[in-house]
N, C-alpha and C positions, 0 to 999 in steps of 0.2 A: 828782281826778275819780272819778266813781264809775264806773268801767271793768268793762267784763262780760270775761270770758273767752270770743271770737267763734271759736268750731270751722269755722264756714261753708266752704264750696268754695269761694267766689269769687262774686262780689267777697271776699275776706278781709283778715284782719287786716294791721295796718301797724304797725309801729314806732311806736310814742309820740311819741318822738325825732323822727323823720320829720312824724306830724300836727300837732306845735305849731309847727314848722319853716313848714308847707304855711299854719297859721293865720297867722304871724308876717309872709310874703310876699302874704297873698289883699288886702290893703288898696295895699300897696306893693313894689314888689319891684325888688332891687338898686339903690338910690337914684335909680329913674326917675321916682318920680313919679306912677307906676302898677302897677295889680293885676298880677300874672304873667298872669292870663286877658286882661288886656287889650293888652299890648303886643304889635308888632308882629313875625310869624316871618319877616321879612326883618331885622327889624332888627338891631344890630352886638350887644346884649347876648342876645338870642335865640339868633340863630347862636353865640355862644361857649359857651353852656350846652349845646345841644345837640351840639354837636363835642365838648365836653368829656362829657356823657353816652356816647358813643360810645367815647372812649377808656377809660373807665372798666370799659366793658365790656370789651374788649379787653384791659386789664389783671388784669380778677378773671378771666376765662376765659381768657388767654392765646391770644389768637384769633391767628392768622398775618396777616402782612402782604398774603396773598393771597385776605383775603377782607374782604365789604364785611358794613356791619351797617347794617338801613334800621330808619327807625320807621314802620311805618305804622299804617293802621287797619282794621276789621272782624272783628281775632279771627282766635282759628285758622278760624275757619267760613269766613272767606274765603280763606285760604290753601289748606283744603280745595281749593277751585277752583282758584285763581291759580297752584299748584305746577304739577297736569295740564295747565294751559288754558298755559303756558309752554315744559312740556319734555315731554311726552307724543309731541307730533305723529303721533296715529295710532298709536303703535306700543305696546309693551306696559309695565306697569309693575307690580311685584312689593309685593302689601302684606298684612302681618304681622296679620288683624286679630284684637283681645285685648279689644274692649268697645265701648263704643256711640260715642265720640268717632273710631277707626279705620272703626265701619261708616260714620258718616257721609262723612267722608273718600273710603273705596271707593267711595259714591253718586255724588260730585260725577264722580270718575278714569274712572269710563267713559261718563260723556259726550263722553271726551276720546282713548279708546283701549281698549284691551284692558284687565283688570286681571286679573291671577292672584294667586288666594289663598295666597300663601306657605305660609302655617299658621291655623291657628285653632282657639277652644278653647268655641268658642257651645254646644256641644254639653256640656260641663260650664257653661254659664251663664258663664263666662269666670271662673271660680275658679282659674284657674292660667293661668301661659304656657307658649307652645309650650315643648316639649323641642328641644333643638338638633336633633335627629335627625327631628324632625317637621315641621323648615321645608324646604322644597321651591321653593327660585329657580328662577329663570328663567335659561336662559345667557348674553340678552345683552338685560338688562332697561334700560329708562331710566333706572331708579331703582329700589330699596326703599324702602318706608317703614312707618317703625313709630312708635308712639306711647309715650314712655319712661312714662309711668307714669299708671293708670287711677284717673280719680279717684271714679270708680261703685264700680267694683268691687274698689280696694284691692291691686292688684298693679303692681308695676317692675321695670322694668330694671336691676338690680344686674349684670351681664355681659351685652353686647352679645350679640348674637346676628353668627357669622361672614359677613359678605357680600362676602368677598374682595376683587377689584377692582371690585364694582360698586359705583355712588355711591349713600349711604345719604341719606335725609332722616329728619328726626323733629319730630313734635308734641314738643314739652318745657313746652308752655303749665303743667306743673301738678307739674314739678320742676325747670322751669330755676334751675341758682345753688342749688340744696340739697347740691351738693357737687361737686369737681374733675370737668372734661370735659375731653377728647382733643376739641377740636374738630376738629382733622385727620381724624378717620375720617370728618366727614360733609359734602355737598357742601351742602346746605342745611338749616337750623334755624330753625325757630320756634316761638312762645311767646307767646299772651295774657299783657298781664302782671298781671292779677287776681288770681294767685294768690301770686305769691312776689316780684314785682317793683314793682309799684303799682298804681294804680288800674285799673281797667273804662277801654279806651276808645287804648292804643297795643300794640300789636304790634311786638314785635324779630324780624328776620328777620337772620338770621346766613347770608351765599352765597359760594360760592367765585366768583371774579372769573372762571374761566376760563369755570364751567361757565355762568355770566349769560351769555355774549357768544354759547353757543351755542341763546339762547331761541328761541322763536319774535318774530318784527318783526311780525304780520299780525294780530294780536290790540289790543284797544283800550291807548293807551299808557298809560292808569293799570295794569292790569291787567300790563305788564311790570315784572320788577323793572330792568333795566338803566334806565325811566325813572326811577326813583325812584333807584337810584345817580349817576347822572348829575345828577339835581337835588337831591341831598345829603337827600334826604327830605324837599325843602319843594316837590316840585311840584304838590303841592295844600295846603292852611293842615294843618299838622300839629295834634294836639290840644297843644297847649302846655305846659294846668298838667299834663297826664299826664308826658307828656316831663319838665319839672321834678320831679314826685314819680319818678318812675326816677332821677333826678340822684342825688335826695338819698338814696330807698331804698340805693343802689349804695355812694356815701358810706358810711352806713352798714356796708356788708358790710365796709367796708373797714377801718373801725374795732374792727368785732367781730374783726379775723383777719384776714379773707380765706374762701375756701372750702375749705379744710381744717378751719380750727377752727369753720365752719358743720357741717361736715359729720357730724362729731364729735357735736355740738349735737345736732342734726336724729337722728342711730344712736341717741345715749344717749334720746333722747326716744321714741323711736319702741321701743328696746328697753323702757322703764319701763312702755309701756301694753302692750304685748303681754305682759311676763310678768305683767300684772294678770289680763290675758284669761285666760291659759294656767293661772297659779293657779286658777283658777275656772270652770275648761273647762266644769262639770258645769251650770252657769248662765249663761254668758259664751261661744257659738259662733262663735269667728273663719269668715268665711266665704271666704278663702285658704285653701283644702285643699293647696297646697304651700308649707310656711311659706317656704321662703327666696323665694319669690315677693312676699312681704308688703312693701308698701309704705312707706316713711317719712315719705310727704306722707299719705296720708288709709287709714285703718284701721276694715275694716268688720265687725262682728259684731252677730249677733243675741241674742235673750231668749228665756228659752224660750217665750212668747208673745208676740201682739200687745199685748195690755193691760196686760202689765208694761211694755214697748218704751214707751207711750204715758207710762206711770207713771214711769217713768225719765227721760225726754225734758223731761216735764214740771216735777220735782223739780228736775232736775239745772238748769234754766232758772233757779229759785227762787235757786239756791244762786251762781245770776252762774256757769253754767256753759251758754252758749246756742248752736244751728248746730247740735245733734247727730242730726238725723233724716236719716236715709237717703234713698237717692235713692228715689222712688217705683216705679222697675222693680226695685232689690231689698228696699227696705226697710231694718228694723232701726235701726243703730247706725250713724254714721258719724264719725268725729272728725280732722279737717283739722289736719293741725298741719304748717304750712308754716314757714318760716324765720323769721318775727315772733315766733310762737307764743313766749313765754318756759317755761325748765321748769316753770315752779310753775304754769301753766295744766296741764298734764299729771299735777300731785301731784294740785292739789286734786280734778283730775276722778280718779286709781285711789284715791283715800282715798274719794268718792261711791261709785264702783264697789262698794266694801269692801262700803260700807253699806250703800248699797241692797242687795247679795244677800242679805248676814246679816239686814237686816228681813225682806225677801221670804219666806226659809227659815223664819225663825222665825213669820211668820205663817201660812204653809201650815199647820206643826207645829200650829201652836196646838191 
């Protein structure tokens, strides 16, 4: 197949492996008879895919036994809401904000309660994260939350930030599974999985069993997570074939390693194109001004103009190198290389790189 190299944010790339898998099932699936889109999420070969997605989970992240994993739906955008509108109740909650997916997040939290800005870095355009000594909790917050890595703006969570006994949540929509988690420091986790786990369209929420049971009950019961444990994640029709592409994505990881030798993968990859960058600083501006802030999932720099940036974007398109424009509030370069990503999407994009600047220079010269 004549396959392009897809840098995109999300929706993003998928395993190969995986899409022939998802084509080989779309007619028939597991000798029922019928499409995966079509059979029933009550029925006995649904529920075992799905239990078995679950544990699969549990097994690459090493989740404890004391905590539930749902699939739902609407994205982190709804969880935005769904976290405050659960365990807020009025009172305060502590959140880290580093880019546009945590502002949004803060919008929804104080419809729901107080929200105290731990830290933030809007004031550099969000080019770095907090300094440990810059975040400022709260003593006896509902919750922190912070979002482990910005897909705008190109900086992660490579070391947690300390929030001692308080319960931590986190967006991970845009690095969950790119390498080993302590699920135990956080009381709730979620994740779109468009970006590293499957298609547009199911959401993994990762919750500690104790802290569900102290939600609120007064709230609509889709909008609890306790319903949705309680109904194994089918109390409304779950999306199906998503659910199945997490199966197999998951599968997958499991083959490659696990998430150590992802993780590996994901460093070596994310190191090859930053010291492209950095080779060529004088034409190539990483817009991370604190490099070990610098992300693994999505890597943003500019040109020394806009009409190179266009010219680049454009070429590198040509060459089946496509997804490379920035987000419109910064601009520039952006290059997504989430866990599908193979290394030789990443060669052939710093061998462009090369080029492109070496034409560029030489034709300035001319």
């Amino acid at each position: 197949t004549d396959r392009k190299f897809n840098f995109n944010p999300g929706p993003s790339t998928l395993p190969l492996n995986v899409l022939k898998e998802l084509q080989n099932n779309i007619v028939e699936w597991n000798q029922t008879g019928m499409s995966i889109i079509e059979v029933s999420h009550r029925s006995k070969d649904y529920m075992a895919m799905q239990e078995e997605t679950k544990k699969l989970i549990q097994d690459l992240y090493a989740v404890p036994d004391s905590y539930d994993i749902l699939f739902l739906q609407g994205g982190a955008s709804l969880q935005f809401a769904m976290l405050p509108m659960n365990f807020m109740q009025g009172g305060i909650a502590d959140y880290i904000n580093t880019g546009a997916w945590a502002k949004k997040a803060i919008k929804e939290a104080k419809l729901y309660g107080q929200v105290n800005i731990a830290a933030t870095t809007e004031k550099d355009n969000f080019s770095r994260l907090p300094a440990a000594d810059n975040i400022k909790l709260s003593d006896n917050p509902k919750y922190v939350h912070l979002t482990t890595n910005n897909t705008i703006y190109g900086t992660q969570w490579h070391t947690l930030p300390d929030t001692g006994a308080r319960k931590l949540t986190a967006d991970m929509s845009s690095d969950i599974m790119s390498r080993p988690m302590d699920v135990s420091q956080f009381d709730l986790i979620y994740a779109g999985a468009q970006k590293n786990l499957g298609p547009s369209g199911v959401t993994v929420v990762i919750i500690r069993k104790a802290w569900m049971e102290q939600a609120r009950q007064d709230i609509p019961a889709i909008m609890q997570y306790k319903t949705h444990s309680d109904g194994q994640s089918l109390y409304n029709t779950p999306p199906t074939f998503q659910v199945f592409a997490l199966n197999l994505v998951l599968k997958e990881y499991q083959k490659m390693g696990g998430l150590k030798k992802i993780e590996a993968q994901n460093k070596g990859k994310a190191d090859l194109l930053y010291q492209a960058i950095d080779k060529q600083a004088d034409f190539y501006k990483g817009t991370v001004t604190h490099k070990p802030d610098r992300s693994w999932m999505n890597a943003t720099f500019r040109l020394p103009s806009e009409e190179l940036e266009a010219a680049f974007i454009k070429q590198a398109a040509a060459q089946g190198l496509h997804g490379l424009k920035g987000h419109r509030s910064l601009g520039g370069i952006r290059v997504s290389m989430y866990n599908a990503m193979p290394v030789q999407g990443i060669e052939k994009l710093t061998q462009f790189m090369s080029s492109f600047c070496e034409k560029s220079k030489n034709s300035v010269s001319a």
